[in-house]
C-alpha positions in Angstrom: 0.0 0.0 0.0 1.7 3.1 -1.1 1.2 6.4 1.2 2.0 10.0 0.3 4.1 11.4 2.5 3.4 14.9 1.5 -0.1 14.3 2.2 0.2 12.9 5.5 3.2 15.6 7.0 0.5 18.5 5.4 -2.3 16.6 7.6 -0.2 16.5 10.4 0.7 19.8 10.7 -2.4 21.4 10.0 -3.9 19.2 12.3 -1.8 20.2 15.0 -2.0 24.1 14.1 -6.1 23.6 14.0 -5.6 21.5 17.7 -3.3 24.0 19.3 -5.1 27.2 18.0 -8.2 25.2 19.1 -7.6 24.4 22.9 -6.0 27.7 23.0 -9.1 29.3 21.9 -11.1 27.1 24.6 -8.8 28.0 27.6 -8.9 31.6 26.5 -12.4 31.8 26.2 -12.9 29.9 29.6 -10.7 32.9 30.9 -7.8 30.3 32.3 -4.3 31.0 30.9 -3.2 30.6 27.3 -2.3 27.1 25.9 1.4 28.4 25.6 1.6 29.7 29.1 -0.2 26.0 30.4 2.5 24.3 28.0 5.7 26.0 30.1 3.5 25.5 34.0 2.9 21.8 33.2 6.8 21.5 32.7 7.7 23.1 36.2 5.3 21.3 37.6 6.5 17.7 37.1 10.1 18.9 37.0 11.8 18.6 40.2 14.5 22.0 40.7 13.1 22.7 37.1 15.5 25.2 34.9 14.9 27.2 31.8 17.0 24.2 29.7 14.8 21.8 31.4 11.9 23.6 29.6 13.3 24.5 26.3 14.3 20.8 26.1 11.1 19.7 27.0 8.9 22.0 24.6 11.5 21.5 21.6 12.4 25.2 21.9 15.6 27.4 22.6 16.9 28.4 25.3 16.3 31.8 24.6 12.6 31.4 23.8 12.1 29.1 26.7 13.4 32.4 28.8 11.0 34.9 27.1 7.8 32.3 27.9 9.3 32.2 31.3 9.3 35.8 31.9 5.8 36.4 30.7 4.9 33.7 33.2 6.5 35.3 36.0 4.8 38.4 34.9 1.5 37.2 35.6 2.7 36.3 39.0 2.5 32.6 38.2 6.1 31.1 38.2 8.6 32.4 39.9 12.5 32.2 39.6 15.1 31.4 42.5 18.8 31.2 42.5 20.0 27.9 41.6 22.2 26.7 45.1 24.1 24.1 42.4 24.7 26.7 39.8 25.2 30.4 40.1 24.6 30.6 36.6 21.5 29.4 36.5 17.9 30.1 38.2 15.2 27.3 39.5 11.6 28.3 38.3 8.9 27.3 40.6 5.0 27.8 40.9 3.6 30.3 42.9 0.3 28.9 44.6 -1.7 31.2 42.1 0.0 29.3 39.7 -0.9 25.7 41.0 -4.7 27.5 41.1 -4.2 28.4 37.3 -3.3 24.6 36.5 -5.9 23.2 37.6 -8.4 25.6 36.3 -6.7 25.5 33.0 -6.4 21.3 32.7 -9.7 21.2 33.1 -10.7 22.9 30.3 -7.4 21.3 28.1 -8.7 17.9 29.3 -12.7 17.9 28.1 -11.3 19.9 24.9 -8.7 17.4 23.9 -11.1 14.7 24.5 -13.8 16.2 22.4 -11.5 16.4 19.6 -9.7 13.2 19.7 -11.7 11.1 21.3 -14.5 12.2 19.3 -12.8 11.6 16.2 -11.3 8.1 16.8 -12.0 5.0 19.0 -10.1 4.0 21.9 -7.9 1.5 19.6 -7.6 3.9 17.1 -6.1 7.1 19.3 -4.2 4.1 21.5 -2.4 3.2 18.1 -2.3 6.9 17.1 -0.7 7.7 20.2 2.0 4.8 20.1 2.8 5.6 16.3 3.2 9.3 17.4 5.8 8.2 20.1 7.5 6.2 17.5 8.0 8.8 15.1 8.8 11.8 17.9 11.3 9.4 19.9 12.9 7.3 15.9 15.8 10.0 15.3 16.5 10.5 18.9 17.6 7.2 19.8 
């Protein structure tokens, strides 16, 4: 069975445009943070001592816009940034108790929208072997 490639990397990355500008639009309208905001929070939060590498790694970003998403975070009185005891040269980011509020009020919304759109779309086999084909592709060049 022959498959166009073209077709399916088109698919898939106006697929994920339509999904993130989707949720986003969800958790703005629910008036809990923006998907990009929830995206760096959910790092920190199940990142022990957590840095600003830790995050850019994590999100497939650089450093320097892992720092700039940070900030804005901080801004909004959210995250907040420590000295690092182990490295001078780096700083620990940690949530703030209104961010640990702003999770949970944001997940909620993130959680019933992703369901809706996956779950509504394909049966549990079908996202299950989504999903597993997904980690195979994200995790093949890494190894």
């Amino acid at each position: 069975m022959s498959v166009d490639l073209r077709q399916v990397f088109e698919d898939l990355v106006r697929f994920e445009t339509d999904l993130w500008n989707g949720v986003d639009a969800k958790l703005r309208e629910a008036g809990a943070i923006p998907l990009g905001s929830l995206d760096v929070l959910r790092v920190v939060a199940r990142t022990e001592a957590c840095r600003i590498n830790d995050i850019a790694t994590t999100l497939g970003i650089t450093i320097g816009g892992a720092s700039q998403a940070v900030d804005r975070v901080v801004a909004r009185g959210l995250l907040e940034r420590r000295p690092n005891p182990d490295d001078r040269r780096s700083s620990i980011v940690e949530l703030t108790a209104a961010g640990i509020i702003a999770i949970a009020a944001a997940e909620t919304v993130f959680d019933a929208e992703l369901a809706a759109r996956f779950g509504g779309a394909l049966t549990g086999s079908a996202l299950r072997s989504f999903a597993r084909s997904l980690s195979t592709l994200r995790n093949w060049r890494q190894s």
